[in-house]
C-alpha positions in Angstrom: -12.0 3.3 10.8 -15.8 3.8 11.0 -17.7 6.1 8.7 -19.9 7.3 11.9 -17.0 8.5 13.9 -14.3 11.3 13.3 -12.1 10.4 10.5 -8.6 11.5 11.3 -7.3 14.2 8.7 -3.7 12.6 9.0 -4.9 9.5 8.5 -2.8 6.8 5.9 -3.9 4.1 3.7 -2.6 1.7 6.3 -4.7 3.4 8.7 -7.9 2.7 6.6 -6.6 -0.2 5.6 -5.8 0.4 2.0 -3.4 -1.8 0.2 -0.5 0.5 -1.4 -0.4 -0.6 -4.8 -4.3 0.9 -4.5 -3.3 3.6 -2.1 -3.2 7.3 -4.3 -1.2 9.3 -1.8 1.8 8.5 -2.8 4.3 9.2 -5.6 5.1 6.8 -7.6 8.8 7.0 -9.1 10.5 4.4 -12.2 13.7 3.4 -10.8 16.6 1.6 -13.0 15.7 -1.6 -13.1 19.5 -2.9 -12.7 19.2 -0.8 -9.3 20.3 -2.3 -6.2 16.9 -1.9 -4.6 15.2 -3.4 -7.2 16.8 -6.6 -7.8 16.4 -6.7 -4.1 12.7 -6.7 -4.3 12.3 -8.8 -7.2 14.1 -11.2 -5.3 12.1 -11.1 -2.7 9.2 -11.6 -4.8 11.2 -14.9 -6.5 11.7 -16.0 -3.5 8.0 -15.6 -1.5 6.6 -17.2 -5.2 9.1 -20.7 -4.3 8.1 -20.2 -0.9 4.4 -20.5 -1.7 5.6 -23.7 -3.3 7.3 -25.3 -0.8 5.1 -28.3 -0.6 4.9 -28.9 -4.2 9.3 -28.8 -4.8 8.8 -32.9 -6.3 6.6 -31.3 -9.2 7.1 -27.7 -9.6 10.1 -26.4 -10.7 12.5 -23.8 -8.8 12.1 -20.9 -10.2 14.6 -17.5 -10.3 14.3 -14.2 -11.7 15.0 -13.7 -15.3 14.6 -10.3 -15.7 13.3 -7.0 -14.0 10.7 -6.0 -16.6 9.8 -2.6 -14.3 10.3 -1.3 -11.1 8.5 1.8 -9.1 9.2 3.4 -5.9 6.3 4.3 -3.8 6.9 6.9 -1.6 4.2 8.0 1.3 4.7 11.0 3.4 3.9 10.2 6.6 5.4 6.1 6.4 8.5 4.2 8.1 8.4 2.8 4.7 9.3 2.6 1.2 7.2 -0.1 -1.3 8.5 -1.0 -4.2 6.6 -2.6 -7.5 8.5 -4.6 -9.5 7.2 -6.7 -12.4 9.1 -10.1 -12.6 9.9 -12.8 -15.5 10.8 -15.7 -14.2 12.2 -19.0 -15.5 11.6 -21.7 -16.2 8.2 -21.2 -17.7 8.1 -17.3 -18.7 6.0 -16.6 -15.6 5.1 -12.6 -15.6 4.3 -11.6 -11.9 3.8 -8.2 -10.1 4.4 -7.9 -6.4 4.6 -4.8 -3.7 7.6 -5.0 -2.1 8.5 -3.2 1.7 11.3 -2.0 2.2 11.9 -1.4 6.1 15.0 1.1 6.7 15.1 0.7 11.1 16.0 -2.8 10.1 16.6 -3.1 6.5 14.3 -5.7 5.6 12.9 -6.5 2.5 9.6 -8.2 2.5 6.5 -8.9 0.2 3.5 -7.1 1.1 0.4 -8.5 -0.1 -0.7 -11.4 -2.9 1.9 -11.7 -5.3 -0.3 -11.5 -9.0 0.4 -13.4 -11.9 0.0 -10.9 -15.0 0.1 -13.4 -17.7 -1.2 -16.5 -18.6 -0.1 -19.8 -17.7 -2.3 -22.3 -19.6 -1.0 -26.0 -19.0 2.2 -25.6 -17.5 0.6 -25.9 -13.8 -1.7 -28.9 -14.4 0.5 -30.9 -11.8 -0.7 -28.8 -8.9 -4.0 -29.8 -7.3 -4.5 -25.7 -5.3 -6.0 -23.7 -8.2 -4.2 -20.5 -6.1 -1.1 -22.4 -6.5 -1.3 -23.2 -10.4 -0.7 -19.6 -10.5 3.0 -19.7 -9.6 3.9 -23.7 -11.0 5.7 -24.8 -13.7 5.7 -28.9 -13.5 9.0 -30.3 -14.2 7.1 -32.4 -16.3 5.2 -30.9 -18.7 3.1 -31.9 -21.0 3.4 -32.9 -25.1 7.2 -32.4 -24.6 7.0 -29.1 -24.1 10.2 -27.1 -23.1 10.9 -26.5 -19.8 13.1 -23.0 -20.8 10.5 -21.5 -22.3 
């Protein structure tokens, strides 16, 4: 989309190229967090974040989802999709992350849309990993000062 041509009326934030978690034409619902959908995305989330870390599996540890602590339904008019937003805890480590999750109903696919964002700190726990992009998402088996690894 160009600012010096003829913007579509029916145009979508995909259209202009607007991430959904920024996009404001849509509704954005709480669903149960214990909902089917929802563990679903987080889930996916989990598993894109031990994806990321592939390459790292001798230092960082696996991690799974510990709890839902919210999930959102995003729902655009004029889509083939739903997104979900689902805040994540996972363990070990206590990691807090927030991902957009697509849900695709002509296939019923569940995939993460965009960077996956860590929400709380992770001071130390990541000082294994060289990628500072990565230190985000790692909790080395082997942690420093004897720390817990079930935090």
């Amino acid at each position: 989309m160009s600012l010096f041509g003829d913007v579509p009326l029916d145009r979508t934030c995909d259209d202009a190229g607007i991430p959904s978690p920024f996009c404001i034409c849509h509704q954005l619902t709480r669903i149960p967090s214990d909902s089917k959908l929802s563990i679903w995305a987080a889930n996916s989330a989990g598993k894109d974040i031990n994806n990321l870390l592939k390459d790292y599996s001798k230092v960082c540890e696996h991690l799974t989802v510990a709890k839902i602590i919210h999930a959102h339904k995003m729902e655009f008019s004029k889509q083939k999709y739903t997104d979900y937003l689902v805040m994540i805890e996972t363990t070990p480590g206590g990691g807090q992350f927030e991902a957009n999750v697509r849900y695709r109903a002509s296939d019923n696919s569940m995939t993460v849309d965009g960077p996956i964002s860590r929400t709380n700190l992770y001071g130390d726990t990541s000082y294994c990993v060289p990628d500072a992009d990565l230190r985000n998402y790692c909790y080395c088996k082997k942690q420093r000062g004897g720390k817990s690894k079930n935090r």
